[in-house]
Every structure is written in C-alpha cells, then in structure tokens.
C-alpha positions in Angstrom: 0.0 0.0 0.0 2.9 2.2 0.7 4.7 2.0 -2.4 1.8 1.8 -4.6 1.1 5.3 -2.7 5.4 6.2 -3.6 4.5 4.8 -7.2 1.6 7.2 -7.4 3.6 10.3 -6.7 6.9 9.6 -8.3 5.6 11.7 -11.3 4.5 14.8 -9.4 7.7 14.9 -7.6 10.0 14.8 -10.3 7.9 17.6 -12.3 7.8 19.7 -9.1 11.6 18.9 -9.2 11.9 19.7 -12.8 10.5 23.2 -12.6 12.3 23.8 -9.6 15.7 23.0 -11.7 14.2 25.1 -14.8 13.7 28.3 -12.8 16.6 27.8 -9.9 19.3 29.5 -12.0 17.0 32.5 -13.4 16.8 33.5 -10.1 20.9 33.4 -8.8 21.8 35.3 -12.2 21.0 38.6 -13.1 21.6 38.1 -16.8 19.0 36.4 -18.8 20.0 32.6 -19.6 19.7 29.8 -22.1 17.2 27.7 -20.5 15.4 24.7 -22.2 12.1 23.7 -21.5 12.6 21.3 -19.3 9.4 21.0 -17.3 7.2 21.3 -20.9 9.6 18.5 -22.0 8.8 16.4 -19.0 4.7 17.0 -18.6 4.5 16.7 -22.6 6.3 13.2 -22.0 4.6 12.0 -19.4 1.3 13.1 -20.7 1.9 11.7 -24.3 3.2 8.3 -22.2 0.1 7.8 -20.2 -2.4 9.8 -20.2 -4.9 8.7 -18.5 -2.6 9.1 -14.8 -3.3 13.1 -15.3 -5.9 14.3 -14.3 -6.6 18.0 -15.8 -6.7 19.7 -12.5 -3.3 18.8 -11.3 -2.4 19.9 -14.8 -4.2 23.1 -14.3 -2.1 23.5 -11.2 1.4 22.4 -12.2 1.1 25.4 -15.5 -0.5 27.5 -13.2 2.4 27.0 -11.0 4.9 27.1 -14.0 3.7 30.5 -14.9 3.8 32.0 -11.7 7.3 31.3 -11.4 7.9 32.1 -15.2 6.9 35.3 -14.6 4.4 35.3 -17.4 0.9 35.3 -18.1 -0.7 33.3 -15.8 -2.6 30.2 -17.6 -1.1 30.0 -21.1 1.0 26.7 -20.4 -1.9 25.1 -18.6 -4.3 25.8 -21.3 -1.3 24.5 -23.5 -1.4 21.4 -21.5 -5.2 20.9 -21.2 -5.7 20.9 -24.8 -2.8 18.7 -25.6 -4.5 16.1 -22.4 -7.6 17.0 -24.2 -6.5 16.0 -27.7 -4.7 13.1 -26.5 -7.7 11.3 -24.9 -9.7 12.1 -27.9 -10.1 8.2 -29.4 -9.7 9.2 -32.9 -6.9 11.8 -32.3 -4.4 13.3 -34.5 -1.7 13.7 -32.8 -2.1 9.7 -31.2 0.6 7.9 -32.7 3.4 4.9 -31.8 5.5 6.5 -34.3 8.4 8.5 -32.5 8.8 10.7 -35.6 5.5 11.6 -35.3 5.0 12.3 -31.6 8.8 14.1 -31.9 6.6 16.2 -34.8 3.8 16.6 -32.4 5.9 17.8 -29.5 8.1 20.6 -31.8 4.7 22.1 -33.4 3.2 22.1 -29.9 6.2 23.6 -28.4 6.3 26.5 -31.2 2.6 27.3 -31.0 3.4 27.4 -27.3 5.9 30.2 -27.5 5.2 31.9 -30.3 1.8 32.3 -28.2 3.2 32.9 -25.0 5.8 35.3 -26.0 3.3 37.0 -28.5 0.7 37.5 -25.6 3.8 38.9 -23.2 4.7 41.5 -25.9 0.8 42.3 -26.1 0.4 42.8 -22.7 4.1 44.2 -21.4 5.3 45.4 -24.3 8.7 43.5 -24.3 11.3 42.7 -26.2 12.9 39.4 -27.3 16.2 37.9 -27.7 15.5 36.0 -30.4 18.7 34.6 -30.1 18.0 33.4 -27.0 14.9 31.8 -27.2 15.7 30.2 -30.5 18.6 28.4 -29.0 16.4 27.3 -26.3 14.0 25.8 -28.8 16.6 23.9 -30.4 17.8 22.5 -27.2 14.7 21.3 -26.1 14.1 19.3 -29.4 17.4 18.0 -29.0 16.8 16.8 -25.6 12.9 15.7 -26.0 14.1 12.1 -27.2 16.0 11.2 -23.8 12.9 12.9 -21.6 10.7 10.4 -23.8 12.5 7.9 -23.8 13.8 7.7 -19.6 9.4 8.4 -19.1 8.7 5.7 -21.6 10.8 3.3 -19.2 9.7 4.5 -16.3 6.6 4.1 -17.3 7.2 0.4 -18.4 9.0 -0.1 -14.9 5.8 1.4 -12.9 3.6 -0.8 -14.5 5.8 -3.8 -14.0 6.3 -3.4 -10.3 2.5 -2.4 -9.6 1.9 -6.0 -11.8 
C-alpha cells in the first residue's frame, strides 16, 4: 500500500523537481539565460506516455504554478497542456501515434505554438522585447533533448507498470 502510494507520486515529484531546476538558475543570475524547456519536455512526455494518470486539475495547477514562477501570463501553459491532455484522450486523435517521428513532430509544433503564443501575448500585454537569439537556441535544445525525456518516461513508465503487476 505504501509503495503503490510512492508509485503514485513519483511523477508529481519529479515535475515539481523539474520546474524547480528550470527556474533555480533564473533566479541566482542577473543576466538572462539559455534555458530549455525542461518541465514542458517532462509533462509533454509524461502526458503523451500515459495519459490517463493526469488528471486536468493537477495539470491546471502544475502550468499554473509554472507560470507563476515564469513570470508570465498566468494560464497559457496550462491551457497548452489541457488541450494537448484533451487532444490526446480524444479516441480518434491526430496527434495519437506509436510513431516516435510523429510524436517528436507533435511535440516541436506544440512547443512553437506554445511560444510563439506565450511570447506573443507577453509583448501584447508588457510590451517586451525578445532575444530572439536566446529563445531560439532554447527551442533547439529542447528538441534536441525531448528524445531522452521520452525515452527515460517511456521506461519508467514500463518499470511502474511492471512493479505495480
């Protein structure tokens, strides 16, 4: 009973974790870094891996969370999320697929839409400027690193359900 409890909660420790590691070094250096998006990485793994474990409330708090920390508007990655949950349950589904091509697809066009959208709606709102440089290079690096998150989910994942067999 205890570790089926530990099981359970595994996953919403390590993205707490995860978005405390994404935002730690934001807030020990004054200069604006290079950070990939870690936690979006994680949750879009974990959500594309099983689905039905999420419910969309604690999504709604974990991007509500996210964005309070971000700094930015409040709600834009859990709406993100909550369509992408949404769209995932869906039985015929686009974006469903075994195909790692196709879910690597999936995850770059999501995560554009995502910040082309969030950093659209900040310069709306704020009035701010870019480094284009910078958050281009983030981009990349998260589609460089999104086949590890996938993949270390994917067998965790396959390890959970093992154990709780």
């Amino acid at each position: 009973m205890i570790l089926g409890f530990f099981l359970r909660i595994i996953p919403y420790f390590l993205l707490i974790l995860f978005i405390f590691f994404e935002f730690a070094p934001a807030y020990f250096s004054e200069k604006e870094i290079i950070k990939p998006y870690f936690t979006f990485m994680f949750l879009y793994a974990l959500i594309n891996n099983d689905s039905e474990r999420f419910r969309p409330f604690w999504i709604l708090l974990v991007g509500l969370f996210y964005d309070f920390l971000d700094g930015d508007v409040i709600g834009i990655t859990s709406l993100f999320f909550l369509i992408t949950l949404h769209l995932l349950k869906r039985k015929h589904s686009t974006i469903i697929s075994i195909d790692f091509r196709i879910i690597w697809t999936n995850f770059i066009l999501i995560l554009f839409a995502y910040i082309f959208v969030n950093k659209f709606v900040k310069f709306i709102l704020f009035d701010v400027s870019f480094e284009l440089k910078r958050i281009t290079l983030s981009f990349f690096i998260s589609i460089i690193l999104f086949p590890l998150f996938n993949s270390i989910v994917r067998k965790f994942k396959n390890r959970l359900s093992y154990i709780n067999e």
